[in-house]
C-alpha positions in Angstrom: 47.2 120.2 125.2 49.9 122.9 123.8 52.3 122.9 127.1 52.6 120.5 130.1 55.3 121.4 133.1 55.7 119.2 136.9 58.2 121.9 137.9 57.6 123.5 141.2 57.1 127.5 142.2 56.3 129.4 139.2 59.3 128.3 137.4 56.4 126.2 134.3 54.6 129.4 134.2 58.0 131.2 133.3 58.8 128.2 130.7 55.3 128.6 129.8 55.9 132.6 128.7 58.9 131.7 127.1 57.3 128.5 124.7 54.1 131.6 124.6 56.8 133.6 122.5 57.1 131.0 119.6 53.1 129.9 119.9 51.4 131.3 116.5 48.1 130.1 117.5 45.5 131.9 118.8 45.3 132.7 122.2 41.6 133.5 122.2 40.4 130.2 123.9 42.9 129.3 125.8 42.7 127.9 129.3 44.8 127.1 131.9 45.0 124.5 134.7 47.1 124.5 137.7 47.0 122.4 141.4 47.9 125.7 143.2 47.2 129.3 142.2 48.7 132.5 144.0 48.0 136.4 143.0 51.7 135.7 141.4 50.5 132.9 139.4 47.4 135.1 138.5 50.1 137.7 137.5 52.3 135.5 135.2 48.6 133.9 133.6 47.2 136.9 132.9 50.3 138.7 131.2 50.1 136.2 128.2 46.6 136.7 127.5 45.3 133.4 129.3 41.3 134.3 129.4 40.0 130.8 131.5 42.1 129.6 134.1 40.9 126.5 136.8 43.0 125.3 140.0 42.5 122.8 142.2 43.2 125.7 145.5 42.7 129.2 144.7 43.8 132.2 147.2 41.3 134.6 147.8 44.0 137.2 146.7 43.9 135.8 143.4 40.3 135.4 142.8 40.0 139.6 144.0 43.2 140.3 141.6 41.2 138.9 138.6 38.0 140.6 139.6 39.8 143.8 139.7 41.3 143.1 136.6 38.2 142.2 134.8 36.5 146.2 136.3 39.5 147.4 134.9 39.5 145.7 131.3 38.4 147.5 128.1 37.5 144.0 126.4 34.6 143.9 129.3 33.1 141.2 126.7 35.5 138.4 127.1 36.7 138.7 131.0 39.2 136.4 132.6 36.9 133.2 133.9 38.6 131.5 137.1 37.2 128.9 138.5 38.2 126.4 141.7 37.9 122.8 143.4 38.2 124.6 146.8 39.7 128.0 147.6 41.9 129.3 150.5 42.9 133.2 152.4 45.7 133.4 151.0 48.9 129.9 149.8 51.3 129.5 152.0 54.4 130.9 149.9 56.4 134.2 151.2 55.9 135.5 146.9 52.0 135.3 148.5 53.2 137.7 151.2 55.5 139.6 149.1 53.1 140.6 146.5 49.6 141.1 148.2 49.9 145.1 148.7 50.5 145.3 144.9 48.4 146.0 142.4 50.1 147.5 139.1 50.8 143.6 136.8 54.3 145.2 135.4 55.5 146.1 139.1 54.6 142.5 140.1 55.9 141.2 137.1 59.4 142.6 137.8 59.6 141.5 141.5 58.6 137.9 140.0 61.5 137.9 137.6 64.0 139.7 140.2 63.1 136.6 142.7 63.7 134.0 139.9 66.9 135.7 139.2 67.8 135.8 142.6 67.4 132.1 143.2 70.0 130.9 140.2 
């Protein structure tokens, strides 16, 4: 275990990038768990290079996210593995709502960030 967070919304995966910026090990192997995971959890995972991620509920729009991620990939021999306990349409959060037409990471990334800013 490199990282542990209880905070709530997306606000460990953002503390998560940040302790990602001083982590000098490699990032080959490393997997992820989290209880609930949105398209802008998907987003914020697969930005720092996290190749195996498991939740306990999955939306549907992130499992398709990371499947369209993976056609898209150049490293097609290492794709992003998620995996579920159960999965669900779509989690009940309005950034859910807010970013299911999307499909560019950095354009998501920056509505992510502009929401978090927004809320201090």
């Amino acid at each position: 275990l490199i990282f542990c967070s209880s905070g709530k919304w997306l606000l460990p995966l953002f503390d998560f990038e940040c302790f990602m910026k001083t982590f000098n090990g490699s990032r080959e192997n490393l997997c992820i768990h989290d209880s609930a995971i949105g398209k802008a959890a998907i987003v914020l995972m697969l930005r720092q290079g996290i190749r195996y991620i498991h939740g306990n509920i999955v939306s549907k729009l992130a499992m398709q996210f990371v499947d369209k991620f993976n056609s898209l990939s150049k490293n097609k021999n290492n794709p992003v593995t998620i995996t579920c306990d159960s999965s669900v349409e779509k989690i009940k959060c309005a950034t859910e709502e807010q970013l299911a037409p999307y499909t560019d990471i950095e354009q998501m990334y920056k509505l992510l960030v502009e929401r978090l800013n927004s809320s201090n």
